[in-house]
N, C-alpha and C positions, 0 to 999 in steps of 0.2 A: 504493500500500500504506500509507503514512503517511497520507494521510488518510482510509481504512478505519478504520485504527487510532485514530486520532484520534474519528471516529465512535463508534467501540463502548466507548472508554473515557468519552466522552460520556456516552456511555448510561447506561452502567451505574455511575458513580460519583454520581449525582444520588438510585439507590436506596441506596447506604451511607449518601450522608448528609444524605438525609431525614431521620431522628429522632432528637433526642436519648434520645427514652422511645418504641419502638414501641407498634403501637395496641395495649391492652386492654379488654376487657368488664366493664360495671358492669350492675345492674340498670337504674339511672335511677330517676326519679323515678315506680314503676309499682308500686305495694305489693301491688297486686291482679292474680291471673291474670285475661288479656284472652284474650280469642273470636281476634284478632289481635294477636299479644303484640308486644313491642319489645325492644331492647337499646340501650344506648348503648355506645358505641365513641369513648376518649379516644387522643390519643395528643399528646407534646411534640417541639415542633421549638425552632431558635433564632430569635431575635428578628428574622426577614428576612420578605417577602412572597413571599406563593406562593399557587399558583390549586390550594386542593385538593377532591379530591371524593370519596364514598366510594356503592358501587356492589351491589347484592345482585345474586345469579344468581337468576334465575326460567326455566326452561326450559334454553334453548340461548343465550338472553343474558343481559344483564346490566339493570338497571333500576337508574338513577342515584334516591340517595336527596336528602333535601331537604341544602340547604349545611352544612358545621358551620360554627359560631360558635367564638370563641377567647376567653379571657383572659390578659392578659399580667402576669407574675410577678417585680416586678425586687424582688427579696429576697437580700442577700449570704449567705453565699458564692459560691453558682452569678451566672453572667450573668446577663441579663433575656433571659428563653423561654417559649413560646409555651406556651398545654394547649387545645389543640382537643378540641372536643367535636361529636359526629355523632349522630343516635339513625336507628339501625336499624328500620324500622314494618314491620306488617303479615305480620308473622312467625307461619309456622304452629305452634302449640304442641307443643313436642317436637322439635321439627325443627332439625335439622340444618344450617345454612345457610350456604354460601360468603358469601365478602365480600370487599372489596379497597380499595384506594385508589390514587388517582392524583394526583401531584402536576403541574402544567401539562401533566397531557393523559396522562403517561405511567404507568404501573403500577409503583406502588413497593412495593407488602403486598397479603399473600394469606393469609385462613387461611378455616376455618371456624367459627360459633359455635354452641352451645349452646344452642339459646334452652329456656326454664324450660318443666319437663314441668307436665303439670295430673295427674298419678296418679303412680304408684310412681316412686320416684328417689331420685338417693345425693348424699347432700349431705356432705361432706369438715370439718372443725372442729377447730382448733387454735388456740394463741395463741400469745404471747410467743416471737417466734421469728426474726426480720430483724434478726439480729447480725450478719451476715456471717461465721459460724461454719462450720466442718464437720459440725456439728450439722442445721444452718438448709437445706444445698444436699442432704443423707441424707435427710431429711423429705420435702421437695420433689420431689425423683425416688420417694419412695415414694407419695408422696400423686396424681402421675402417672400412674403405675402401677395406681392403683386406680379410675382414672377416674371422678372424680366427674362430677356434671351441674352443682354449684356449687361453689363452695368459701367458710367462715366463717371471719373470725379473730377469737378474742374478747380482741381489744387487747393494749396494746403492739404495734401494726402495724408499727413499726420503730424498733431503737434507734439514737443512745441516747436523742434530745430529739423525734421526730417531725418532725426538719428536715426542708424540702425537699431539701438535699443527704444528708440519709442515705436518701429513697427512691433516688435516683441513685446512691448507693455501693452499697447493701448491699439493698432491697428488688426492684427494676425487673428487676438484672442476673439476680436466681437467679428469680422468679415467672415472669419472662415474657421468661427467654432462647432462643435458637433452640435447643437440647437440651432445654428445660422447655419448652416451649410452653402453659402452665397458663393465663394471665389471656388471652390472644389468643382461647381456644377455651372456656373456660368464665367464667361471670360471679363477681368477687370479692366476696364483703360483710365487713363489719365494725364493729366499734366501738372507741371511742376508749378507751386508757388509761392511766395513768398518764404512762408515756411518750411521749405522742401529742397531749399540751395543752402550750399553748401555754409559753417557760418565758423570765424575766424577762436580757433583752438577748441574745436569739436572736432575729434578724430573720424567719430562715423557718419558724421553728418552727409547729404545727401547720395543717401542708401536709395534712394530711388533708382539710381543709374545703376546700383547692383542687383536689388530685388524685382525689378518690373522688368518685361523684355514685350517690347511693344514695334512697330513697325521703324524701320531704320533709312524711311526715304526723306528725311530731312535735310535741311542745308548742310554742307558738307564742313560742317565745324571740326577743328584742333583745340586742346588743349593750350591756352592760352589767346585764344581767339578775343576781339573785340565784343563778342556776341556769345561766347560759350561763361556757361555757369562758370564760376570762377572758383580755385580751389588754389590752399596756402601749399605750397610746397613743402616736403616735411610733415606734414600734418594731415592732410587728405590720400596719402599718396596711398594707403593700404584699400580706402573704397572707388579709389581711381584705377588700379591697377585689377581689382575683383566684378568692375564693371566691364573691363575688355573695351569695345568697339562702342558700347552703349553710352561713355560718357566721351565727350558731349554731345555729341548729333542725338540722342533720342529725347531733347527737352522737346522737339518740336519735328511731326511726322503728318502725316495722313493717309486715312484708310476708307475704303467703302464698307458698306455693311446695306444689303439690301440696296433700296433705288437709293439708296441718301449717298453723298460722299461728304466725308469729315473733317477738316483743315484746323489742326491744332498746333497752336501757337504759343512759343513758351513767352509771357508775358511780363516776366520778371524786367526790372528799370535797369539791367545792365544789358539788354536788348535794343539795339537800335531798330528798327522794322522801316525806318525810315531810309538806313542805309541801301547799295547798290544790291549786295549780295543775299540781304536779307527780303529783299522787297522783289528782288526778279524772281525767287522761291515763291513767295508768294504768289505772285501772276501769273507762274508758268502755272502750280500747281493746280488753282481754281480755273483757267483756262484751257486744261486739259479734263475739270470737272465738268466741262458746260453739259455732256452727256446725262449725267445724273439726273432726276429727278430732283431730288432735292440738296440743295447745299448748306453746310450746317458749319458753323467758326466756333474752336472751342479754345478755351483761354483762361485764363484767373483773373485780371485784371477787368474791371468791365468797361466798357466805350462809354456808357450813358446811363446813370442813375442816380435816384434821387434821396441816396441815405445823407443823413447831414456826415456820418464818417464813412472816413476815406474821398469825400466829395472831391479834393483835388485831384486826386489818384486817374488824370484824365489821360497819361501818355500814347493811350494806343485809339484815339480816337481821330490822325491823321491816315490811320487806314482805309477809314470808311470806303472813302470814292473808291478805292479798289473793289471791295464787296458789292458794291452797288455795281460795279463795272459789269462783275462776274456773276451777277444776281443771287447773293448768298440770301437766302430766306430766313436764318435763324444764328443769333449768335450768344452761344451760354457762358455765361461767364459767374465768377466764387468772388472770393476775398470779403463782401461785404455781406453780412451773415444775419440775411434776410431772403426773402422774393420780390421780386418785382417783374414787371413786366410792361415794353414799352408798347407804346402805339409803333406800325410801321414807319420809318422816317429816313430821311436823305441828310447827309450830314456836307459839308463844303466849311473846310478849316479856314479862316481869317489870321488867326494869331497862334501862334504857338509860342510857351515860355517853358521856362526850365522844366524839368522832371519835379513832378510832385507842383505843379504849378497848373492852374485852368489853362484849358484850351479854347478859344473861343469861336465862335464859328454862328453857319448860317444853317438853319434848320429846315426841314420840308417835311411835313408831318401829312400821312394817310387820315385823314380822320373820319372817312367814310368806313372803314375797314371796323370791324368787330366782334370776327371770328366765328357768327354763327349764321346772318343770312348774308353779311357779305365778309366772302371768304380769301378771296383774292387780293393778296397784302402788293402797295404799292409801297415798296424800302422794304426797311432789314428791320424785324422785329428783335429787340435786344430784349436778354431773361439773365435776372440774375439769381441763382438759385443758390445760395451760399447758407443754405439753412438746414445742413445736414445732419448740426447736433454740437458744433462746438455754441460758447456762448453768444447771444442773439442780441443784433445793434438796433438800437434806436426804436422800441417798443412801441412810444409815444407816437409814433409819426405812419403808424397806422392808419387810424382817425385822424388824424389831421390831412387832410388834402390839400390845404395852402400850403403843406410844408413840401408835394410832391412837385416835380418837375411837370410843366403842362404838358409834356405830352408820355408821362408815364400814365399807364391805365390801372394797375394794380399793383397796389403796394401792403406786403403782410410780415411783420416783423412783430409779431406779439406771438409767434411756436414755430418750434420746427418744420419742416416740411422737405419734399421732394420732387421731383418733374419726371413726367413717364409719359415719353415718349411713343404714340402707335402710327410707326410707319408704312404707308401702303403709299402705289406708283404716284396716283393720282388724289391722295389725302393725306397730311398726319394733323392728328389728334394729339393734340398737349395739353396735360393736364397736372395741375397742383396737388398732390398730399399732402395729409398731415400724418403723427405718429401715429392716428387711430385710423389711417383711408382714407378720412373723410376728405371729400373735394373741396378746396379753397379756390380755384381757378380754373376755365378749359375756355380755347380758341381751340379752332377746327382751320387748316390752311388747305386750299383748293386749289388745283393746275389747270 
């Protein structure tokens, strides 16, 4: 009987503690829907060796996929640990697909993934919200609940510095705990913000470039670039070196997913977007979107809104005329940790002043548009959905309507919330949650 015992606690003590980060879903480096799609599937163990392998169901078995590769992370506070990487191939689009892992031989993880539909689907979009709040885990089980096929976060991906030890406190535990099952079964994207670069004598600060692995067609940045995340030498060099190719080109990429195509923007103020190299990315990119259906700008910083903070936080609203160029319909932006949402409108910059300074300009607002009997948006509807669960700005200015910009339409900064997106060729459907479902806001947009 003792060594039965002995046997089964064997067993089963090798699956507790397999990971320190169980596996999640990223897109990978695949911006474009494939005929046979992919996923990649990370997951972190600690610094020991181990024979592991990751397996899809086809039929009645199982069909081993090619090895993952690892990079190793020794950045204080946490120990030095592992972040395995697997990609997923040959996946039918839409589809639903089991997957597992095994570490020397034996089955440690099971779940199913999502893999990215190529037509109608709900894509989930939030920001500023891995506090480790009571806020942050209400979100999360609502955002569950409404089962997306993806899910967006437009930065601030975790507070407070973007450490690797704040995904392991406050990110990992609530996305992709066994009651949230969110990142194991749908794939996560996002962009980097404010909180999420790098910050001067933080060793693991902006772990994003080592733990996300997201599409890698963005501007062709170096280390030490005018426009790349900036990192102290000496001091970044262990989560610079465990990022590989991903730092700096993946602050800023774009992918399709269904008719929509997605153009995200790293927004942070050591970005110039105004410059040569950064602005012909941009044009090329939405000008080889014009096929899409729908075109969607994702970013942290937002062009147009009406919180009294961060109000000056105006630097990227000299892009506009390119959006309008290219006819972007939607643009989701974080940092300021509410919702809002503007009327369609046409922006033409007059004055531009320093960083962190208003931009001033001339406006042209749809004000026929109202998202239910007319549905056809003349401009770029701007959403700032930054109300994912960290703490919430400016309550007061709810109810107040003199305090909103005229031509925002909704403004809700008295609870959290999130934006869930239902896109189909010819409609999507946006609609506002709160932590209980309940509908706070919904426009309907028509082609």
């Amino acid at each position: 009987m003792r060594t039965l015992l002995l046997a089964l606690l064997t067993a089963f003590l090798p699956a507790q503690e397999a990971f320190l980060v169980k596996p999640y879903l990223q897109l990978g480096d695949a911006p474009k829907g494939l005929a046979k799609e992919r996923l990649d599937v990370l997951w972190h163990t600690t610094d020991q060796e181990g024979a592991w392998s990751v397996e899809m169901r086809a039929g009645k078995g199982w069909v081993a996929q090619a090895a993952p590769a690892f990079q190793r992370l020794d950045a204080p506070p946490l120990p030095p640990h592992r972040i395995y990487r697997a990609t997923l191939r040959n996946l039918g689009p839409g589809a639903r697909m089991p997957y597992r892992l095994k570490r020397d031989g034996a089955v440690v993880f099971e779940a199913v993934a999502q893999v990215r539909k190529p037509g109608p689907h709900r894509m989930v979009v939030f920001g500023d919200a891995a506090d480790g709040s009571a806020g942050q885990v209400a979100i999360a089980q609502a955002v569950l609940a409404a089962a997306p096929d993806a899910v967006f976060i437009v930065g601030d991906l975790v507070y407070g510095m973007g450490q690797a030890s704040d995904y392991r406190a406050r990110f990992f535990p609530v996305y992709n705990a066994e009651a949230l099952p969110l990142m194991r079964t749908v794939p996560f994207l996002g962009v980097p913000g404010n909180h999420d670069v790098p910050f001067r004598k933080v060793p693991d600060a902006a772990a994003y470039f080592a733990y996300w692995s997201l599409p890698m067609n963005g501007p062709a940045l170096k280390r030490g670039d005018l426009n790349a995340a900036p990192v102290v030498p000496g001091v970044h060099d262990a989560v610079v070196a465990a990022s590989g190719a991903a730092y700096p080109r993946m602050a800023s990429f774009s992918f399709d997913y269904g008719p929509a195509h997605w153009t995200v923007l790293d927004s942070n103020a050591y970005v110039d977007w105004e410059s040569p190299e950064m602005k012909a990315w941009l044009e090329a990119d939405l000008k080889t979107a014009k096929g899409a259906a729908w075109r969607i700008v994702a970013l942290h910083h937002p062009l147009f809104q009406s919180s009294r903070s961060h109000m000056d936080d105006q630097w990227m609203r000299p892009i506009s005329p390119i959006l309008e160029k290219y006819g972007v319909d939607l643009v989701l932006a974080g940092h300021v940790h509410n919702y809002q949402r503007s009327a369609p409108l046409r922006f033409k910059t007059t004055q531009i002043g320093r960083r962190g300074k208003p931009v001033a300009g001339e406006f042209t607002v749809d004000e026929a548009f109202d998202g239910k009997t007319r549905t056809r948006a003349q401009g770029v509807i701007h959403v700032v959905t930054g109300a994912g669960g960290a703490e919430l700005y400016d309550p007061w200015q709810t109810d107040i309507r003199a305090s909103w910009q005229p031509w925002t339409r909704t403004f809700i900064s008295d609870r959290h919330s999130f934006t869930v997106l239902d896109v189909e060729a010819k409609k999507l459907r946006m609609r506002q949650l709160d932590a209980e479902g309940r509908e706070l806001d919904a426009i309907t947009l028509t082609k």
